[in-house]
C-alpha positions, 0 to 999 in steps of 0.5 A: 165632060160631065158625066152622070150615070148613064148621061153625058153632058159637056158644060165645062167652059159655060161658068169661068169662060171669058174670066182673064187675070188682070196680072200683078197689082200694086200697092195702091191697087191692093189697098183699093181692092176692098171687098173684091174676094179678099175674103178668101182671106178669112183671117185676123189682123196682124199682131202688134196692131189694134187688132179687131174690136169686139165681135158684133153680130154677123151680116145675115146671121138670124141666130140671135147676136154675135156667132160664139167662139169655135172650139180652139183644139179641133181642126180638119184635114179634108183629102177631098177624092173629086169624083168619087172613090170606088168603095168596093175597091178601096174600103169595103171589098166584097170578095164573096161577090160575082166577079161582075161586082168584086173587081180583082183586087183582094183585102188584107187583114189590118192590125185591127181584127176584123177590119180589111182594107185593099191589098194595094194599101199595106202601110196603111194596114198596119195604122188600123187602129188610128183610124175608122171607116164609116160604110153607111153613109148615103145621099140622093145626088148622083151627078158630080157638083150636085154630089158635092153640093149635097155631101159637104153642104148637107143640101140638095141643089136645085140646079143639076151641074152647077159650078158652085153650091146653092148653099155654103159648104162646111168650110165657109159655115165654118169660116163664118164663125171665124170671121173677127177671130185675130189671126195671122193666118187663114182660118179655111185654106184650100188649092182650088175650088171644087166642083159644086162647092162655095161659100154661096149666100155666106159671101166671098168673106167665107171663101178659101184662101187658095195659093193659085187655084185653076177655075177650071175645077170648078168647071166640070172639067175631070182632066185638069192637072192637079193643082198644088197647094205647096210652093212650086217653081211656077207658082211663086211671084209678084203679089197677084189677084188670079181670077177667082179674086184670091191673092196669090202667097207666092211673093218675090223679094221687091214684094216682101219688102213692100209688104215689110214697109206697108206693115211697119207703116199700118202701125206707125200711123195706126190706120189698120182701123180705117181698112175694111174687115177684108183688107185687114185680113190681107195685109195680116196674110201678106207680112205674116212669117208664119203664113209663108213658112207653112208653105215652105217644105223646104223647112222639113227634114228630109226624113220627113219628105222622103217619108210623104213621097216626092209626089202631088198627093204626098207634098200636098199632104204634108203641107196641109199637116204643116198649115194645122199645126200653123193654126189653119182649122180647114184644110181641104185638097182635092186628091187629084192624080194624073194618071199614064195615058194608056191607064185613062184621061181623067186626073178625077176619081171619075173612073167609068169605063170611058175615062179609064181603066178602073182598075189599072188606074187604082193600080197607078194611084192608090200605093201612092195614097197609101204612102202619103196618107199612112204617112200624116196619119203617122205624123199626126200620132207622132206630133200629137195633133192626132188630139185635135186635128181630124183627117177625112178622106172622101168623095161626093159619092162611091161607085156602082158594085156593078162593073161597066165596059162601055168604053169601045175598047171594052175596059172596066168602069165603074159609075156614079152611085151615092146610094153607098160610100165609104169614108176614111177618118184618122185623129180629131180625138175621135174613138178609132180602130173601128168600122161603123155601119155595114153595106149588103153582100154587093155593097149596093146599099146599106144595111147597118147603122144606116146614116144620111151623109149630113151624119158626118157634117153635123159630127164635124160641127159639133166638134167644132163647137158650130150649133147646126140648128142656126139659121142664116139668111140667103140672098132672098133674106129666107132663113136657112138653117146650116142644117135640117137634118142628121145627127151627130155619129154617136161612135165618133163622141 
C-alpha cells in the first residue's frame, strides 16, 4: 500500500511484476552480458591490467570535456529512514505542546548544551558533540517516491507514485563522476533499490551495486523484510544476475576459482582492452579480495560486533563503516525494521495510525538505532575517518505534529509532512556539536535558518568537488542541470 496524506492507493506490483530471475550464469554468459545493468558495478579496472585510458568526455555530458576528479578524501554514509521519520519524536521534541502534538516521550539533555534528543537515544546523547541536527529543512512532495524523488534528486517528479526517479539521484550523479576512475571496488554501493530513487537518464552505468536487493522496495510495498547489505546465510552462492540486472558478491568456491583463472587469464592474453567499460568493472568487482572482505564481518573483533548490536541495523551499520574504509564513496541503506505484529505491519518509517502504533513502534526500533548509530559514530571518531567520511540519517520527509487515530482500533499515527524534518549529520570533517534552523512551537514549520532541501545536496557536492551547476542530457537530448537551486549550508564549510 501506498499511502499519501489522507489517500490510500495500492500499486505495489504495476512496476517489477512478471520480472523473473534467470538463475546463475556462466562464464561465457557473464562475459556476453555487456551493457545488461553491470553498471551497477560503477568501479574501475582490476590492478595489474592496463587499467583504463585517459578520460574522455562523458556520453550526455553538456558541461564542456571530461567530468574532473572527485575529491578523493570525502565519502558518505546515507542510513536512508524510507518512510519518514517523525521529527517531533526523535530530534526536535516539542514538549511544551498540546499532547495531540507532543506524543509521550520527553528529550534528554545531550553533552552539548542546549541540544535535546529523544530519552529513548541516551547513548547517542553522550556523542552530541560529533554531530549536528539541521531542523529547517523542507520540500513540497508528500507522497512517498515523489518524496524521495524530490529530497535526494533535488527535482519535483511529474509522476506521483513512480517506482524510480524522473531525474538521477545523489548517488548516481555522484557515480557519474567516477565512471573511468580505476578501482576495485564499487564507487556508489547500496542493498536495494528505494523507492523513487535512480540513476534515471544517467543510465544503469550509475546504478548501485546491490549485493541482493529485493525489487520490491522500489515497488511501494512498506512491509517487505529488511533487506541486507552484509553477507548472510541465504545470500551466498554461485555468480548470479537477480532481476534488477546486478550481480550478486556472494560466490561459492567453484565460482571464486573461475573468476581466479578468468583473471589470471584477462592479463595473460591482455584482452581487459577489448571488453566494454562495464564488463571491465565486473570483472575487477568479481576477483577483487578487497570487494569481498568488505563484506566479510566475520573479519571484526568480536568486541566491535558486540558493540554495533547482532541486529539488521547494526550488522548493516557496521559494513557500510567497513565499505568506506575499503574506499566505497556512497554507501546507502535503507533503515528498515521489522516490527512485532502487535506493534504495526510496516517494516518502513510509514507510521500512520493504520500500519502501527507510532509510538510503541519507536519504543521497539529507536534503542536499537540508537545502539547501532552511536556505535559508527564512535567508530568514525575512533578510526579517524570521522575526517572525511559524512554520516546522514534521514528520510523523504517528517511526520504530521499533529497525531491521528484512524486506525479502528484507535492507535496513534502520525502522517506525511514534508513541510518539516530533521536531519541527523555525524563526521565529513564538518563543524559539529551544532543545531541548525529551528521549527515553530508544534514543529509544524520552519522559522529559523529557513532551507529548501536541495541545501543539503548541494553541500554534499560541494564536498565532493561535484560543480552542481553542470547540465547533463536527458532521454529527450534537453540539458538538465544536477541542480537549479539551493546552496550550500554555510554552518557545515
Amino acid at each position: 500500500m501506498v499511502y499519501s496524506t489522507g489517500m490510500y492507493r495500492s500499486d505495489s506490483s504495476k512496476i517489477y511484476g512478471g520480472i523473473s530471475c534467470q538463475g546463475p550464469v556462466n562464464r561465457r554468459q557473464w562475459l556476453q552480458l555487456g551493457a545488461l545493468s553491470m553498471g551497477a558495478l560503477c568501479s574501475g579496472l582490476t590492478p595489474g591490467d592496463a587499467l583504463l585510458s585517459a578520460a574522455t568526455e562523458q556520453d550526455g555530458d553538456v558541461g564542456g570535456g571530461a567530468l574532473p576528479k572527485l575529491n578523493d578524501d570525502f565519502s558518505v554514509i546515507l542510513f536512508w529512514a524510507n518512510g519518514g521519520p517523525s521529527h517531533l519524536d526523535l530530534f526536535d521534541m516539542k514538549p511544551d505542546a498540546p499532547v495531540e502534538y507532543r506524543g509521550p516521550f520527553r528529550p534528554i539533555q545531550t553533552n552539548v548544551n542546549g541540544i535535546q534528543i529523544c530519552e529513548l537515544m541516551p547513548q547517542l546523547s553522550r556523542l552530541a558533540d560529533k554531530f549536528t541536527l539541521i531542523r529547517s529543512l523542507h520540500h513540497e512532495r508528500a507522497e512517498h517516491s515523489g518524496g524521495t524523488n524530490r529530497f535526494l534528486t533535488g527535482y519535483p517528479s511529474i509522476a506521483a507514485n513512480l517506482a524510480r526517479s524522473e531525474f538521477p539521484d545523489l548517488g548516481s550523479v555522484l557515480a557519474k563522476h567516477s565512471e573511468t576512475t580505476p578501482s576495485p571496488l564499487p564507487f556508489y554501493v547500496a542493498n536495494t533499490p528505494s523507492y523513487g530513487a535512480g540513476a534515471a537518464y544517467l543510465g544503469p552505468s550509475c546504478e548501485a551495486y546491490m549485493p541482493s536487493p529485493n525489487m520490491e522496495t522500489a515497488s511501494g510495498a512498506n512491509r517487505y523484510d529488511p533487506v541486507p547489505i552484509y553477507q548472510t546465510g541465504d545470500n551466498t552462492g554461485d555468480l548470479s544476475i537477480s532481476p534488477g540486472g546486478v550481480v550478486d558478491l556472494s560466490r561459492r568456491r567453484q565460482v571464486l576459482r573461475q573468476l581466479d583463472r578468468l583473471s589470471r587469464d584477462i592479463d595473460n592474453s591482455r584482452m581487459m582492452s577489448a571488453m566494454d567499460l562495464f564488463q571491465q568493472r565486473a570483472a575487477a568487482m568479481l576477483s577483487s579480495n578487497r570487494a569481498k572482505q568488505a563484506f566479510d564481518l566475520s573479519l571484526e573483533r568480536p568486541r566491535t560486533l558486540q558493540r554495533y548490536g547482532d541486529t539488521h541495523w547494526g550488522k548493516s551499520l557496521l559494513t557500510c563503516r567497513r565499505l568506506v574504509e575499503a574506499g566505497v564513496r556512497f554507501v546507502q541503506c535503507q533503515a528498515t525494521f521489522r516490527l512485532k505484529p502487535e506493534t504495526g505491519r510496516t517494516s518502513t518509517w510509514d507510521d500512520h495510525s493504520v500500519n502501527a502504533h507510532i509510538f510503541k513502534s519507536y519504543e521497539e526500533k529507536v534503542p536499537v538505532l540508537d545502539q547501532a548509530v552511536s556505535a559508527l559514530v564512535e567508530d568514525l571518531y575512533s578510526r579517524g575517518l570521522d575526517k572525511k567520511v559524512l554520516f546522514v540519517f534521514c528520510g523523504e520527509f517528517g511526520r504530521t505534529p499533529l497525531i491521528r487515530n484512524q486506525d479502528a482500533s484507535g492507535r496513534p499515527g502520525r502522517d506525511h509532512w514534508p513541510q518539516a524534518m530533521s536531519i541527523f549529520l555525524a563526521g565529513g570533517g564538518m563543524p559539529m556539536g551544532q543545531v541548525i534552523g529551528a521549527t515553530s512551537k508544534r514543529a509544524e514549520e520552519p522559522v529559523e535558518r529557513i532551507m529548501n532541501s536541495n541545501c543539503l545536496l548541494a553541500t554534499i557536492y560541494r564536498k565532493f568537488g561535484v560543480d552542481y551547476h553542470r547540465s547533463f542530457l536527458n532521454n529527450a537530448g534537453r540539458p538538465i542541470p544536477i541542480l537549479t537551486d539551493g546552496e550550500p549550508i554555510a554552518e557545515l564549510l
